[in-house]
N, CA, C and O of each residue as an XYZ file, in Angstrom:
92
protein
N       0.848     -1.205      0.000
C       0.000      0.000      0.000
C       0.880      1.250      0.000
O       1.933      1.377      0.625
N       0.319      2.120     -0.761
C       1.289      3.339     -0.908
C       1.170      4.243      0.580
O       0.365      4.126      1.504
N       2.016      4.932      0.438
C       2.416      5.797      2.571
C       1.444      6.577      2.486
O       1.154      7.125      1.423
N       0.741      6.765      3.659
C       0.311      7.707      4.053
C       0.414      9.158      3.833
O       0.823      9.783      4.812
N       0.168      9.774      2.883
C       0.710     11.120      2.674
C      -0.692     11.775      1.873
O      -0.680     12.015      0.665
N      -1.567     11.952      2.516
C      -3.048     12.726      2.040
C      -2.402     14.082      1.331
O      -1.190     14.156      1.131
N      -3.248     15.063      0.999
C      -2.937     16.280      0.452
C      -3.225     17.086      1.975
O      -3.899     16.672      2.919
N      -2.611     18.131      1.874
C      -2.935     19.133      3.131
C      -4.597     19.973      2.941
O      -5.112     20.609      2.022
N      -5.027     19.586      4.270
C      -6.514     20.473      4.253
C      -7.425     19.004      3.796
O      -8.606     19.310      3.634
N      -7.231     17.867      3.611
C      -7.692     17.141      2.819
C      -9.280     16.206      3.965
O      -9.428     15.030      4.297
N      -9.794     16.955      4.119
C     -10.694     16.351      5.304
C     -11.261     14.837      4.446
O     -11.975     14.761      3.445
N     -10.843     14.097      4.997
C     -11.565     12.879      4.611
C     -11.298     11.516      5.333
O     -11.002     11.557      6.527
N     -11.371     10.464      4.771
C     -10.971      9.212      5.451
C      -9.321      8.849      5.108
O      -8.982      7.965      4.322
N      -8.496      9.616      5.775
C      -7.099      9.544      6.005
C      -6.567      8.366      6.744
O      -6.859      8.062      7.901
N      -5.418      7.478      5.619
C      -4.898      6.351      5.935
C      -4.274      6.374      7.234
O      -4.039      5.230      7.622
N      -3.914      7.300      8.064
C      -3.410      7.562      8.877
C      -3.444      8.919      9.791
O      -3.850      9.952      9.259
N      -3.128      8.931     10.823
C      -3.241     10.336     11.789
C      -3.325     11.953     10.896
O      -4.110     12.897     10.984
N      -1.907     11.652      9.900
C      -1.880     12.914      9.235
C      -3.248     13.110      7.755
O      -3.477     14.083      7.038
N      -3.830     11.866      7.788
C      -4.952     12.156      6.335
C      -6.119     12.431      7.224
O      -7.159     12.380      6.568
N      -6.329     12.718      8.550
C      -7.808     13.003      9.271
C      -7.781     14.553      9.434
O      -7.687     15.208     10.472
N      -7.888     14.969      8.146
C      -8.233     16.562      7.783
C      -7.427     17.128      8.589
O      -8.056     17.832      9.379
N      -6.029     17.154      8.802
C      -4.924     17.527      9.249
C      -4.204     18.827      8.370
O      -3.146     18.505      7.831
N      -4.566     20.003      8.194
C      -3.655     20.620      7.297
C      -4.329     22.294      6.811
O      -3.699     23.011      6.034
C-alpha cells in the first residue's frame, strides 16, 4: 500500500493520523 501522505486540508478518510483533515 502506498504511505500515508493525504494532500494538506484534505478532510476525509485519512490512511493515517496525518490524512484526518490535518492541514
Amino acid at each position: 500500500q502506498a504511505p500515508a501522505v493525504p494532500a494538506p486540508g484534505n478532510a476525509g478518510p485519512g490512511k493515517s493520523d496525518k490524512g484526518k483533515g490535518k492541514g
